[in-house]
DOVEX-74127 format. One record per atom (N, C-alpha, C): residue in three letters; x negated, y negated, z negated. Coordinates in pm, whole numbers. Last residue first. Layout:
# residues N
res ALA; east X; north Y; up Z $
...
//
This chain:
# residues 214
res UNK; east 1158; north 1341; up -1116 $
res UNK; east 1293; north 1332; up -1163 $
res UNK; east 1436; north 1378; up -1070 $
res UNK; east 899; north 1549; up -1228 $
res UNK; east 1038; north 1534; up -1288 $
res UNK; east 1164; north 1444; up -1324 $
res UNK; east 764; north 1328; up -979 $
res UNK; east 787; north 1470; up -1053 $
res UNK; east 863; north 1412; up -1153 $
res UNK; east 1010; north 1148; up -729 $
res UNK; east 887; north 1129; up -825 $
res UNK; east 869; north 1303; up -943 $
res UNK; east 1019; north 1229; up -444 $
res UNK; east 1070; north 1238; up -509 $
res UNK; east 994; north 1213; up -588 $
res UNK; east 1068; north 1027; up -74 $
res UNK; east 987; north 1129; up -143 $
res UNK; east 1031; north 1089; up -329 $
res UNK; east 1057; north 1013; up 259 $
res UNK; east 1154; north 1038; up 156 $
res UNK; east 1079; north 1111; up 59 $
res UNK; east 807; north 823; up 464 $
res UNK; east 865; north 966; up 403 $
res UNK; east 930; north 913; up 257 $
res UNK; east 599; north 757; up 675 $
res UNK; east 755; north 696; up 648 $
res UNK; east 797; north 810; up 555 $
res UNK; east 287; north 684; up 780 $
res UNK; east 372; north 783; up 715 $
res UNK; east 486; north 658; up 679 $
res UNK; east 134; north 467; up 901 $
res UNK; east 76; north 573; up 856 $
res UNK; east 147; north 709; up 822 $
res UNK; east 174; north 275; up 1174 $
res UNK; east 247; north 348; up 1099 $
res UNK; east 161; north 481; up 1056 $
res UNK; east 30; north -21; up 1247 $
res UNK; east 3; north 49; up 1299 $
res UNK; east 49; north 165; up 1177 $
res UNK; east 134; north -335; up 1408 $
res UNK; east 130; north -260; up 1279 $
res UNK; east 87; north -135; up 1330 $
res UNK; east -43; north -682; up 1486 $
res UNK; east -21; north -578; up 1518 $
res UNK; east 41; north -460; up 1380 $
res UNK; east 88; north -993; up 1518 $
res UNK; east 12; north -896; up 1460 $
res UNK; east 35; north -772; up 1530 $
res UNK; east 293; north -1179; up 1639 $
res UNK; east 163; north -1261; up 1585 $
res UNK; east 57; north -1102; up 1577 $
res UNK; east 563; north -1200; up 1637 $
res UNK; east 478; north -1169; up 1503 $
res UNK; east 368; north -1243; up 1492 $
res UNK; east 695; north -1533; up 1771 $
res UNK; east 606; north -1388; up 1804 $
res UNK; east 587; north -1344; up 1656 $
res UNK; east 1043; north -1680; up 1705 $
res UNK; east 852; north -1688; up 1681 $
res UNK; east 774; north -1523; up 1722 $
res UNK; east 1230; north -1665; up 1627 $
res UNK; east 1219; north -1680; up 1759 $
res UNK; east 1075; north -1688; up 1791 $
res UNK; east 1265; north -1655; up 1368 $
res UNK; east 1319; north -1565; up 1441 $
res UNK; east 1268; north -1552; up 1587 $
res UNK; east 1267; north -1904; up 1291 $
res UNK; east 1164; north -1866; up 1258 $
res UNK; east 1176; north -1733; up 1346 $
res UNK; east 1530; north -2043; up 1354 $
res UNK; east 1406; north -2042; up 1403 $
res UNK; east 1283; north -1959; up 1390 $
res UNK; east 1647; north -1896; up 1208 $
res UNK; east 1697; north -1833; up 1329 $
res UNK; east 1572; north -1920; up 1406 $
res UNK; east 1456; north -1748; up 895 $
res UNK; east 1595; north -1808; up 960 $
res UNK; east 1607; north -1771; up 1114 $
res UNK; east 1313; north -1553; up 882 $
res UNK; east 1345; north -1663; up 714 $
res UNK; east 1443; north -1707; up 772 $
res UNK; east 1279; north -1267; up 956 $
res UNK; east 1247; north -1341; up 931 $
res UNK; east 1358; north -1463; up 895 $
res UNK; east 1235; north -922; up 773 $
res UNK; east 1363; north -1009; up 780 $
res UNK; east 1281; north -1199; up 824 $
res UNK; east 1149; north -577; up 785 $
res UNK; east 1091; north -737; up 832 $
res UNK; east 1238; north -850; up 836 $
res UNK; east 1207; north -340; up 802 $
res UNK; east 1223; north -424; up 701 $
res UNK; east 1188; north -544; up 706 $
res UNK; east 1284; north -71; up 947 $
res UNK; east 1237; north -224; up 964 $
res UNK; east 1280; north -282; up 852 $
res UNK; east 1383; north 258; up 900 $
res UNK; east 1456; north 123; up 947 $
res UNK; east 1287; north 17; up 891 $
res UNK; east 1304; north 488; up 780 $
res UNK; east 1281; north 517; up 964 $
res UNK; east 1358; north 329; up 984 $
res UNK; east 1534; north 429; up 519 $
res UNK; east 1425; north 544; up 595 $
res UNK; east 1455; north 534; up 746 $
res UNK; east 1701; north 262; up 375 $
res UNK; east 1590; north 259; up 451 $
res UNK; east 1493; north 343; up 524 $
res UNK; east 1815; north 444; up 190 $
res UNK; east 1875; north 374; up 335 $
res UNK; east 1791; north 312; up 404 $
res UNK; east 1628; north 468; up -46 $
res UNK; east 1640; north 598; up 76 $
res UNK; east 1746; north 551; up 188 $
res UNK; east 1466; north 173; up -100 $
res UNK; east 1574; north 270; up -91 $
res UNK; east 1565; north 334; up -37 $
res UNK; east 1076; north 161; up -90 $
res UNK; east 1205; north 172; up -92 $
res UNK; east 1327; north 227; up -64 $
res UNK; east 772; north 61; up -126 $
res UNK; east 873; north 140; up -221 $
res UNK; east 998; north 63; up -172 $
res UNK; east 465; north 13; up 69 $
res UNK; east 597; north 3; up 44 $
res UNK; east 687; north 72; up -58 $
res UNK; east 142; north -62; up 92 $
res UNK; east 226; north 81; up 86 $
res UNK; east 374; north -12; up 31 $
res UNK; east -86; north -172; up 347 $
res UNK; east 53; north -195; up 308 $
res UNK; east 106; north -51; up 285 $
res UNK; east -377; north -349; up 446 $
res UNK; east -337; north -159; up 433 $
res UNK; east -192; north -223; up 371 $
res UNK; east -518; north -566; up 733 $
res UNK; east -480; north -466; up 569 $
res UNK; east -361; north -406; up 583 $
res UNK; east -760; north -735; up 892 $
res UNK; east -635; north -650; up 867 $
res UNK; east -642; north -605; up 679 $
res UNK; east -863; north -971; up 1163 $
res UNK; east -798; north -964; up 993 $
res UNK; east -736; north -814; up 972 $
res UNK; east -1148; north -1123; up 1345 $
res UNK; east -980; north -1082; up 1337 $
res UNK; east -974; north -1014; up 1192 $
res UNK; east -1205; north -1337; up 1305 $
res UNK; east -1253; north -1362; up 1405 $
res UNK; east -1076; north -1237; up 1448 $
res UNK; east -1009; north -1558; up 1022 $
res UNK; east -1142; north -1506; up 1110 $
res UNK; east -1138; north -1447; up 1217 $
res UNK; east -805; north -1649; up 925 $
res UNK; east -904; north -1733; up 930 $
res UNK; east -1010; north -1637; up 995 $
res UNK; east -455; north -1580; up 1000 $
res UNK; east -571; north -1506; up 1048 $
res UNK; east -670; north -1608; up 1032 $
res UNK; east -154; north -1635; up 769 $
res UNK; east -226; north -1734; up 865 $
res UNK; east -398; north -1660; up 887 $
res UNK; east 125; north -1555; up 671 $
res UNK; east 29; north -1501; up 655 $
res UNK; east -93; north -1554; up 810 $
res UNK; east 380; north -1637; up 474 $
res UNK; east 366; north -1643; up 644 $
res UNK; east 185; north -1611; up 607 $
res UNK; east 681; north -1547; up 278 $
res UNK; east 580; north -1569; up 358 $
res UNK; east 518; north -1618; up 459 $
res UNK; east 974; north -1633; up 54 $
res UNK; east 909; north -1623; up 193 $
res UNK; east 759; north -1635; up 202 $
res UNK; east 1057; north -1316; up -182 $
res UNK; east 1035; north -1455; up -112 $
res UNK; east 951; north -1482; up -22 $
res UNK; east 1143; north -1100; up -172 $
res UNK; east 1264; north -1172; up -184 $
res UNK; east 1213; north -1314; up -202 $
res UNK; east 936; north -920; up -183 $
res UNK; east 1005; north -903; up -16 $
res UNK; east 1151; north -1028; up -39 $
res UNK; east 712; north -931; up -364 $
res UNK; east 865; north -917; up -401 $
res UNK; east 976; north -875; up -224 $
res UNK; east 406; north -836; up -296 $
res UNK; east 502; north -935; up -211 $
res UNK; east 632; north -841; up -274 $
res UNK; east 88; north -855; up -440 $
res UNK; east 231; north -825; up -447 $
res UNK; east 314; north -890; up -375 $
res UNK; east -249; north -815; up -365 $
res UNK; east -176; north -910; up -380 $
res UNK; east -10; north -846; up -341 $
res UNK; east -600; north -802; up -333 $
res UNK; east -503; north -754; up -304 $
res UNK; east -372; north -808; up -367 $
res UNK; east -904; north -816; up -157 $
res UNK; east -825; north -933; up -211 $
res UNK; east -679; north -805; up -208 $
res UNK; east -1110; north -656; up 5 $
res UNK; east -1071; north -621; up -160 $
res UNK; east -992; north -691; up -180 $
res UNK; east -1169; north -966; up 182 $
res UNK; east -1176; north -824; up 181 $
res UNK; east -1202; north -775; up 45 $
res UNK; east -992; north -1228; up 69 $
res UNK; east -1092; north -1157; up 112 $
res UNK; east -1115; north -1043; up 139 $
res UNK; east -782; north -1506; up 106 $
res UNK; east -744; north -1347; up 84 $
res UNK; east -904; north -1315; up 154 $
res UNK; east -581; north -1784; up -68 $
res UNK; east -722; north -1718; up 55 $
res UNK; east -756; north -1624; up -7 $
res UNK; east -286; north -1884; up -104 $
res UNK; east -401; north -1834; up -149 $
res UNK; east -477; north -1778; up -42 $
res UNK; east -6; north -2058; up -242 $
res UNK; east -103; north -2045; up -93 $
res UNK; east -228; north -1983; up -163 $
res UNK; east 330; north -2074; up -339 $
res UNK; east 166; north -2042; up -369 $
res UNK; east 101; north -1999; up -253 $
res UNK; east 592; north -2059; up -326 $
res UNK; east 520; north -2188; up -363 $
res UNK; east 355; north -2164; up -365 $
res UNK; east 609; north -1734; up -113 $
res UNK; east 667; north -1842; up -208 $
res UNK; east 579; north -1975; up -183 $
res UNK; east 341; north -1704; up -1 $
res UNK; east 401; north -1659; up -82 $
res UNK; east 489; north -1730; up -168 $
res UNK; east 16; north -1744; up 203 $
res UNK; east 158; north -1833; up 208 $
res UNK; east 260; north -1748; up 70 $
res UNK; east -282; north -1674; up 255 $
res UNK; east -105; north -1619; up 265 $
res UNK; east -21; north -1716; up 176 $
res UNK; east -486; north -1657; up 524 $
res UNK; east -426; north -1779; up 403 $
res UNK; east -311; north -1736; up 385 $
res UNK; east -745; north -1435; up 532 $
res UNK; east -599; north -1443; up 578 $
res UNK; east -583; north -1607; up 474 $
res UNK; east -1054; north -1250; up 697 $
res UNK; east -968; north -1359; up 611 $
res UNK; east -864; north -1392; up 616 $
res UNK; east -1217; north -945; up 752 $
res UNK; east -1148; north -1041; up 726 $
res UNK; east -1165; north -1133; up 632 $
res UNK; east -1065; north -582; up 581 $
res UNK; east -1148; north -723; up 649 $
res UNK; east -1114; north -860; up 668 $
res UNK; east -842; north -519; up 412 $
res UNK; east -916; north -424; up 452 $
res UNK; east -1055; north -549; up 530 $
res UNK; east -647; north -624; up 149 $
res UNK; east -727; north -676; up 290 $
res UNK; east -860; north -558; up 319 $
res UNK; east -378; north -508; up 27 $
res UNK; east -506; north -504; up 42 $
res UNK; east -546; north -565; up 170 $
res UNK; east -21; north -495; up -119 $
res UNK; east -118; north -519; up 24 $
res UNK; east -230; north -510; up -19 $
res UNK; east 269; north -323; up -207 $
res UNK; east 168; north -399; up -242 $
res UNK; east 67; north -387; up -107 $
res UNK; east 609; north -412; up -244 $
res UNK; east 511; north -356; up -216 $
res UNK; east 345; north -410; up -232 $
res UNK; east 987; north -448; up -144 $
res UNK; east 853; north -465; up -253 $
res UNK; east 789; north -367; up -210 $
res UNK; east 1239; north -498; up 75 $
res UNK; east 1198; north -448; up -78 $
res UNK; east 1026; north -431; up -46 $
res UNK; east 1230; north -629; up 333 $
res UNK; east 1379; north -559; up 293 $
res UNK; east 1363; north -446; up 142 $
res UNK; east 1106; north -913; up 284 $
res UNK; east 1128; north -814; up 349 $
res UNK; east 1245; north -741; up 245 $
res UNK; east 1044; north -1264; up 516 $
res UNK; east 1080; north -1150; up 377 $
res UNK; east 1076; north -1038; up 420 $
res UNK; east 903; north -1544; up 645 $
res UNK; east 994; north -1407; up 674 $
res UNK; east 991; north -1346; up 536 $
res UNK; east 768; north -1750; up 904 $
res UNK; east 813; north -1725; up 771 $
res UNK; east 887; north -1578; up 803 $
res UNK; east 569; north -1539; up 1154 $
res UNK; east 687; north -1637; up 1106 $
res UNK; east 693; north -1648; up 970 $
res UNK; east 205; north -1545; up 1156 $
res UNK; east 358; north -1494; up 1166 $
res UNK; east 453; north -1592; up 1106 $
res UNK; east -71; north -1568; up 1373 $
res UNK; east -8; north -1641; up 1229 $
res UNK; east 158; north -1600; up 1245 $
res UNK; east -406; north -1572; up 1472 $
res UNK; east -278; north -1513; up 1448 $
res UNK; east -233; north -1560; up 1356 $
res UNK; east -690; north -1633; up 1549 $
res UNK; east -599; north -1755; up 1537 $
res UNK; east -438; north -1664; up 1519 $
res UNK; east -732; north -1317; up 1662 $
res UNK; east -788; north -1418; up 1631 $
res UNK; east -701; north -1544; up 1644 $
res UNK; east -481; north -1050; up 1527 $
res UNK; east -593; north -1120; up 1623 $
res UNK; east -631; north -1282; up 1575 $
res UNK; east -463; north -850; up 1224 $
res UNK; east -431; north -1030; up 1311 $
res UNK; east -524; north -995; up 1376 $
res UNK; east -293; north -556; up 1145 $
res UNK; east -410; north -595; up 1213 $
res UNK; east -365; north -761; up 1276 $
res UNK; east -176; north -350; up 912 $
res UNK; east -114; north -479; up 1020 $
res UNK; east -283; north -527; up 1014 $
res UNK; east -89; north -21; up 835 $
res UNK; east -195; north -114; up 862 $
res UNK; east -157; north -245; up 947 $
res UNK; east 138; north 165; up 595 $
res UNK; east 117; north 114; up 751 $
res UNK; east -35; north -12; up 697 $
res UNK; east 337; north 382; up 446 $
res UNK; east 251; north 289; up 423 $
res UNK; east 195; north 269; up 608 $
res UNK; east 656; north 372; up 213 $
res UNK; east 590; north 386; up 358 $
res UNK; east 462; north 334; up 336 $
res UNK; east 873; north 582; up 54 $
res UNK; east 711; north 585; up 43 $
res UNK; east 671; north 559; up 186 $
res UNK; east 1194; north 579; up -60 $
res UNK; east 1100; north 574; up 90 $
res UNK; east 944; north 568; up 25 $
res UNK; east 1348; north 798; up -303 $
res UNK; east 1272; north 692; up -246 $
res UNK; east 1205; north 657; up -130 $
res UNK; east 1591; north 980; up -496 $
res UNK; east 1481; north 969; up -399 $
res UNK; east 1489; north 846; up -345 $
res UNK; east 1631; north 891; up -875 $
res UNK; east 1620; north 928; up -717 $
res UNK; east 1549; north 928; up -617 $
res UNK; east 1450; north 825; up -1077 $
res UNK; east 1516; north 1015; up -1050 $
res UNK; east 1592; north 1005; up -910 $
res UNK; east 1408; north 591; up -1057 $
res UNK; east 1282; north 704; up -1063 $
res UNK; east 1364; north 837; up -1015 $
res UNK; east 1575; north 325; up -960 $
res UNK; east 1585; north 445; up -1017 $
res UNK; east 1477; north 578; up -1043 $
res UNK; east 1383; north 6; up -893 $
res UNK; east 1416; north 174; up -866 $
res UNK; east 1446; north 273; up -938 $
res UNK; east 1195; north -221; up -912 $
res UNK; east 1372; north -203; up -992 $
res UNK; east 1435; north -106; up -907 $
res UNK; east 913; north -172; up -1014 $
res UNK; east 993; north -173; up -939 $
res UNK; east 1116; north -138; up -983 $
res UNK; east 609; north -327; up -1177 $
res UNK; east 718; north -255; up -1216 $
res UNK; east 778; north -291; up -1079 $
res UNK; east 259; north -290; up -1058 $
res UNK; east 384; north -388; up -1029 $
res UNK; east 475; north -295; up -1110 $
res UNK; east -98; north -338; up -1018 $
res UNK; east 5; north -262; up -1070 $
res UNK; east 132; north -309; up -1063 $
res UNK; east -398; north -264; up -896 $
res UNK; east -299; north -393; up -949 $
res UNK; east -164; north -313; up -937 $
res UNK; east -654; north -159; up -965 $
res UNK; east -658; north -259; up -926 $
res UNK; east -562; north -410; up -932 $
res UNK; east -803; north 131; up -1202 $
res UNK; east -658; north 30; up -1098 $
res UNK; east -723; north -97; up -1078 $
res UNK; east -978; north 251; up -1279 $
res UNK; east -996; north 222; up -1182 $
res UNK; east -862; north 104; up -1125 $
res UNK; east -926; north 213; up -1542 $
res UNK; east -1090; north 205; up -1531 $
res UNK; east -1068; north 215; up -1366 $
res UNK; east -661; north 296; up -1617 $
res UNK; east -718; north 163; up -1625 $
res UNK; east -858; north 133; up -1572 $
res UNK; east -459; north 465; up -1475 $
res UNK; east -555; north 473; up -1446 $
res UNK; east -647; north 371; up -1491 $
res UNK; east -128; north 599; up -1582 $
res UNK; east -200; north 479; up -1499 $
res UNK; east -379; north 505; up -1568 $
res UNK; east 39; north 728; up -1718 $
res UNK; east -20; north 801; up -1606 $
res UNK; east -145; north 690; up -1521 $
res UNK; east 156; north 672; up -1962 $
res UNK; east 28; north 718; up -1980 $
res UNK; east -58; north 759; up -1866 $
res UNK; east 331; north 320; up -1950 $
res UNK; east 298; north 494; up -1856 $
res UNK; east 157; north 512; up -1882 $
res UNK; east 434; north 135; up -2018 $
res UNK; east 450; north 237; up -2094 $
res UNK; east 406; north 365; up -2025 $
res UNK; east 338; north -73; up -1822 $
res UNK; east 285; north -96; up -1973 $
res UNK; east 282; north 54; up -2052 $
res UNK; east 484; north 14; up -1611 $
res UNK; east 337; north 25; up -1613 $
res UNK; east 292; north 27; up -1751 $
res UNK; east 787; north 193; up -1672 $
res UNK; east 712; north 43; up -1625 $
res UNK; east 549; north 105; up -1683 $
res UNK; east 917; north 542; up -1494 $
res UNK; east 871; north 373; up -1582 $
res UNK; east 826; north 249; up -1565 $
res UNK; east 680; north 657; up -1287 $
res UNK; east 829; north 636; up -1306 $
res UNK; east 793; north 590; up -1448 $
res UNK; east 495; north 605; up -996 $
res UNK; east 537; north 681; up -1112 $
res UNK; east 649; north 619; up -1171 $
res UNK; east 286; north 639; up -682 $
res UNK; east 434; north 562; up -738 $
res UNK; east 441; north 637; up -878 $
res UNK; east -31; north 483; up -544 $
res UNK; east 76; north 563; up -655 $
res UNK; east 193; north 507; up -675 $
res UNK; east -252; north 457; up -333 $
res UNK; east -128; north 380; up -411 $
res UNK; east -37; north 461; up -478 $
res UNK; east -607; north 442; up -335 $
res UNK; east -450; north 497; up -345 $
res UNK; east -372; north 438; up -383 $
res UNK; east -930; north 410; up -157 $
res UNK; east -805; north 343; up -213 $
res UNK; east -699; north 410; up -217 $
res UNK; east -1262; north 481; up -215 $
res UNK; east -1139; north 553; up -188 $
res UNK; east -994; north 430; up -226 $
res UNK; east -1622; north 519; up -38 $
res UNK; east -1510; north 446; up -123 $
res UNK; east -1353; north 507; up -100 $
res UNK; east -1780; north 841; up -127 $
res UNK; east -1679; north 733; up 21 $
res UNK; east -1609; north 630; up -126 $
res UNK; east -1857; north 1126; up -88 $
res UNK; east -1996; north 1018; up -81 $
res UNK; east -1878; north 868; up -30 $
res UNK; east -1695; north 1378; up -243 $
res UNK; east -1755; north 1345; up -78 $
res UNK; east -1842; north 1225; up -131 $
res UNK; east -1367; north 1469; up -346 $
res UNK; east -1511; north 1537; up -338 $
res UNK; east -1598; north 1483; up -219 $
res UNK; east -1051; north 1526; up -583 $
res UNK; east -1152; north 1477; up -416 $
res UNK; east -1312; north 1444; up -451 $
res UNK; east -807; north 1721; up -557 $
res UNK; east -919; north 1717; up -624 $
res UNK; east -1044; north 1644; up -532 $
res UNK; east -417; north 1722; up -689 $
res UNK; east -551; north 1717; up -580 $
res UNK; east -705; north 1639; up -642 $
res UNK; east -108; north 1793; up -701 $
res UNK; east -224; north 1764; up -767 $
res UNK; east -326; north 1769; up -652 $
res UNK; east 89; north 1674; up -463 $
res UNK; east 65; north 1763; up -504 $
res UNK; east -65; north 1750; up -618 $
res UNK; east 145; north 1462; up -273 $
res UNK; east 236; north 1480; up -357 $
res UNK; east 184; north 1568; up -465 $
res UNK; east -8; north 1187; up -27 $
res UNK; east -40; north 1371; up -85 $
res UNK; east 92; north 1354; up -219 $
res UNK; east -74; north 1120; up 284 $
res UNK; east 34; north 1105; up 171 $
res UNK; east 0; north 1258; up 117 $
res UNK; east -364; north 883; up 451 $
res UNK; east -262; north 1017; up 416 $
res UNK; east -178; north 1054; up 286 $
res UNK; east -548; north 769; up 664 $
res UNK; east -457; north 727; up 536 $
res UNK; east -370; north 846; up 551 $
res UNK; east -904; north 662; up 774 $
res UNK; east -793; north 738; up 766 $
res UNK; east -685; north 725; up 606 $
res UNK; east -1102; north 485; up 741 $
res UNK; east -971; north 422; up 826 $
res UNK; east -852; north 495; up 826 $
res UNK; east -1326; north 765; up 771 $
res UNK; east -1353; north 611; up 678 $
res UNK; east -1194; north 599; up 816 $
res UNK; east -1156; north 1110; up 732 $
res UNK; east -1293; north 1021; up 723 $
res UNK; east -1235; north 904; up 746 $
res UNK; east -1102; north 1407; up 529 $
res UNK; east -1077; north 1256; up 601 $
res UNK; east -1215; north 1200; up 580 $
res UNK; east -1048; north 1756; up 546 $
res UNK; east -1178; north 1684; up 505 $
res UNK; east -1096; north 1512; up 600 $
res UNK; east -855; north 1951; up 280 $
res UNK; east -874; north 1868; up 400 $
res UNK; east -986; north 1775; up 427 $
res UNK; east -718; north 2234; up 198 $
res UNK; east -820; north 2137; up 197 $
res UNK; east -852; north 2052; up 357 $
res UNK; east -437; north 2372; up 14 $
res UNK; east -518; north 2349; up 187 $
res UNK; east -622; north 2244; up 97 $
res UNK; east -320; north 2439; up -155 $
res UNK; east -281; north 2460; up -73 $
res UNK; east -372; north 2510; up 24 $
res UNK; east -383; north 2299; up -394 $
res UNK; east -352; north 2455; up -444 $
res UNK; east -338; north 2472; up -319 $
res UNK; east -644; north 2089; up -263 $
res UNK; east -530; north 2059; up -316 $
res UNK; east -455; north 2253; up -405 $
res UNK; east -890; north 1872; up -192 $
res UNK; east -841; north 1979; up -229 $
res UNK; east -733; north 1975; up -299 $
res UNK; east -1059; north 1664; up 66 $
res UNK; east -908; north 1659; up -59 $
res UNK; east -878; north 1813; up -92 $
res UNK; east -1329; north 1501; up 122 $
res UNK; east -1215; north 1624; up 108 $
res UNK; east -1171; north 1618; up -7 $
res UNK; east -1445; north 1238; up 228 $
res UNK; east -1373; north 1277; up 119 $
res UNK; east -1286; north 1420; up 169 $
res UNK; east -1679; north 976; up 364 $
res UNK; east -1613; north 1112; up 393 $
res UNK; east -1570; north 1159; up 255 $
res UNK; east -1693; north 606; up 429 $
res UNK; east -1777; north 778; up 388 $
res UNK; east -1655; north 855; up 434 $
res UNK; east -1447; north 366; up 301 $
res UNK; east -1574; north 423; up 404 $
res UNK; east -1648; north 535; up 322 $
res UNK; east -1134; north 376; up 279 $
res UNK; east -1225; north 280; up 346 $
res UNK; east -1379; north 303; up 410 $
res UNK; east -916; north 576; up 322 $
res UNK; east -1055; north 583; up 331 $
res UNK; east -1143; north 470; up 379 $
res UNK; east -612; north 643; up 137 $
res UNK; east -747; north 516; up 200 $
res UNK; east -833; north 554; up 235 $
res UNK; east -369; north 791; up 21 $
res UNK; east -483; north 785; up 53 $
res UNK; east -547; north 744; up 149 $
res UNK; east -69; north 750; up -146 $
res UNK; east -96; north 729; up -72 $
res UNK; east -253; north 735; up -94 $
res UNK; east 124; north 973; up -352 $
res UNK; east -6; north 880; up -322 $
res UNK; east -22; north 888; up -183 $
res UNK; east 365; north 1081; up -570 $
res UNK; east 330; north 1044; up -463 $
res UNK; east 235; north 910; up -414 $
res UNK; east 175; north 1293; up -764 $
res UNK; east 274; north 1203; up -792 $
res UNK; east 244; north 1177; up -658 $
res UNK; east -17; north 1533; up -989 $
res UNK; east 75; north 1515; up -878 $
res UNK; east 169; north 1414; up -928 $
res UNK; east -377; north 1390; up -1067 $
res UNK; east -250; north 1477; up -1076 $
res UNK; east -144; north 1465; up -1017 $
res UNK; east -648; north 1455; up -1000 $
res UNK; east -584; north 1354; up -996 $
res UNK; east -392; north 1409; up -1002 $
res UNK; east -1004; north 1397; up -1001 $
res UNK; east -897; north 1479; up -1009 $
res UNK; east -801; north 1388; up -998 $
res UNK; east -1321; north 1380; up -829 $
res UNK; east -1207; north 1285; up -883 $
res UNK; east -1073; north 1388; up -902 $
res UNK; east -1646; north 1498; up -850 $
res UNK; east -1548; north 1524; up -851 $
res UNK; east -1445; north 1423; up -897 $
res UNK; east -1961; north 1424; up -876 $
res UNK; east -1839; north 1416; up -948 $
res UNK; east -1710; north 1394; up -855 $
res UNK; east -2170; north 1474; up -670 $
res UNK; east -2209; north 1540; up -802 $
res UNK; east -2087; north 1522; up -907 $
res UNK; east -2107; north 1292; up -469 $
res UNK; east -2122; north 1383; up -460 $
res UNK; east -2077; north 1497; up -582 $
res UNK; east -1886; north 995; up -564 $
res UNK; east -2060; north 1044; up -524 $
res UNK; east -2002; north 1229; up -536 $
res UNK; east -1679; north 763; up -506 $
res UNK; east -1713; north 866; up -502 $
res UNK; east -1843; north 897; up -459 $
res UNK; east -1475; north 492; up -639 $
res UNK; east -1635; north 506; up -543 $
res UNK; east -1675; north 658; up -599 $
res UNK; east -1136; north 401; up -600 $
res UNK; east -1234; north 526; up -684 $
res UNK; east -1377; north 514; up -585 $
res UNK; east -900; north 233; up -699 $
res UNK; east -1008; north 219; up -625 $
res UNK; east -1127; north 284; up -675 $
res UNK; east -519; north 193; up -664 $
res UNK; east -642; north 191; up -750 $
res UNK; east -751; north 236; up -651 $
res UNK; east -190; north 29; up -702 $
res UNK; east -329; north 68; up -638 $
res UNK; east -445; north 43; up -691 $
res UNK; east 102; north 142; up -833 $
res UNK; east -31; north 125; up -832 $
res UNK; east -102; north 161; up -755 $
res UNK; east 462; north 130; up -884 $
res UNK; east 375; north 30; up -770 $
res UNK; east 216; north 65; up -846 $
res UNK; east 713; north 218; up -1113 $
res UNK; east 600; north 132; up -1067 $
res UNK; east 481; north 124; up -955 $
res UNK; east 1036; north 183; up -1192 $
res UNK; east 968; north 281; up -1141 $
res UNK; east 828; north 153; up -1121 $
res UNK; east 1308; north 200; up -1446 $
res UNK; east 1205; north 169; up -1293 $
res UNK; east 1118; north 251; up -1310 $
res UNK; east 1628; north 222; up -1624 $
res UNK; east 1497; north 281; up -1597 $
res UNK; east 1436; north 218; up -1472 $
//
C-alpha cells in the first residue's frame, strides 16, 4: 500500500464557499483573507499565513488558496483528489495506516543565493511563492516561476540557484515518524558540506499525523 502527496489551488470569492473533507492539509494563503470553519472553531488567516487542519473544513473569503494533502493510496485510484483544482500530485512509498511526519516550512534566497548540492531525508513537494530559482534536480535543470511547482524524491541531488532580486517557496514534506523534530537536509558529500546554505527556512508546523481510517 502508499500513500500520496497533493497540491492544489482554490481562487475564492465571497458568494462560494470551498468544502473540503478531513485529511491532513496543509493551508497557504497566498493573497486576501479566508476563514476556515471547521465543527470546532473558526479561524480567520491572512495572505503568507500556513496552517495544518485535519478535520473537515469549510473556507470562505476573497483569497487565492494553496493546500497540500496527504491521502492514502496512489493518486490514479483515489476518489479523494481534486482534478479541477490540483496542481501536482506524487505517489509516496508510506504505509498509510501508520503514523507520519507532515512538515511544512518556507525557504527564502537572498540575492545571488545558491545552496550546496544535497538530498533529503524523504519526499515532498515545492511551490515558488516569488521570484526566480534555476533548480538543478538530478540530470535536469529547470527555471522556476512564481506558481512553478515541482517534486523532489530527496534521493537525488539538487542545488537550487536565486535569479532575482530575492526568491522563496512553500515546502510540505511526508515523512517517517523517526523523523519527527530531526533535519533532513543531507548535503551530497564532504565538500559540498562545507558550503553555506545560502537561504533562509522559516518552520510552519512539524507534526505526527494519522491519515483517516488508517
Amino acid at each position: 500500500m502508499s500513500a500520496y502527496l497533493a497540491l492544489y489551488e482554490d481562487r475564492l470569492i465571497v458568494s462560494q464557499p470551498v468544502r473540503l473533507p478531513a485529511a491532513p492539509r496543509a493551508l497557504f494563503v497566498l493573497e486576501g483573507t479566508v476563514e476556515v470553519e471547521s465543527a470546532n472553531a473558526r479561524v480567520l488567516m491572512q495572505a503568507s499565513e500556513c496552517r495544518l487542519f485535519e478535520s473537515p473544513i469549510e473556507l470562505r473569503g476573497t483569497a487565492m488558496v494553496w493546500s497540500f494533502e496527504i491521502g492514502p493510496g496512489g493518486v490514479e485510484q483515489s476518489p479523494a483528489v481534486r482534478e479541477m483544482s490540483l496542481v501536482l500530485a506524487h505517489d509516496l512509498a508510506l504505509d498509510p495506516k501508520r503514523p507520519m511526519v507532515f512538515r511544512c516550512d518556507r525557504v527564502d534566497f537572498p540575492a545571488k543565493a545558491c545552496t550546496p548540492r544535497h538530498g533529503h531525508k524523504g519526499p515532498g513537494i515545492r511551490r515558488l511563492i516569488h521570484g526566480a530559482v534555476m533548480a538543478e534536480v538530478g540530470s535536469e535543470w529547470r527555471r522556476l516561476g512564481p506558481g512553478d511547482a515541482w517534486f523532489e524524491s530527496g534521493h537525488d541531488p539538487v542545488v537550487g540557484r536565486n535569479l532575482a532580486a530575492t526568491s522563496a517557496f512553500l515546502r510540505a514534506m511526508v515523512l517517517p515518524e523517526r523523523l519527527h523534530g530531526r533535519p533532513t537536509f543531507v548535503p551530497w558529500d564532504e565538500h559540498e558540506a562545507g558550503k553555506p546554505r545560502g537561504t533562509q527556512r522559516t518552520e510552519f508546523f512539524d507534526v505526527v499525523v494519522t491519515l483517516p481510517g488508517g
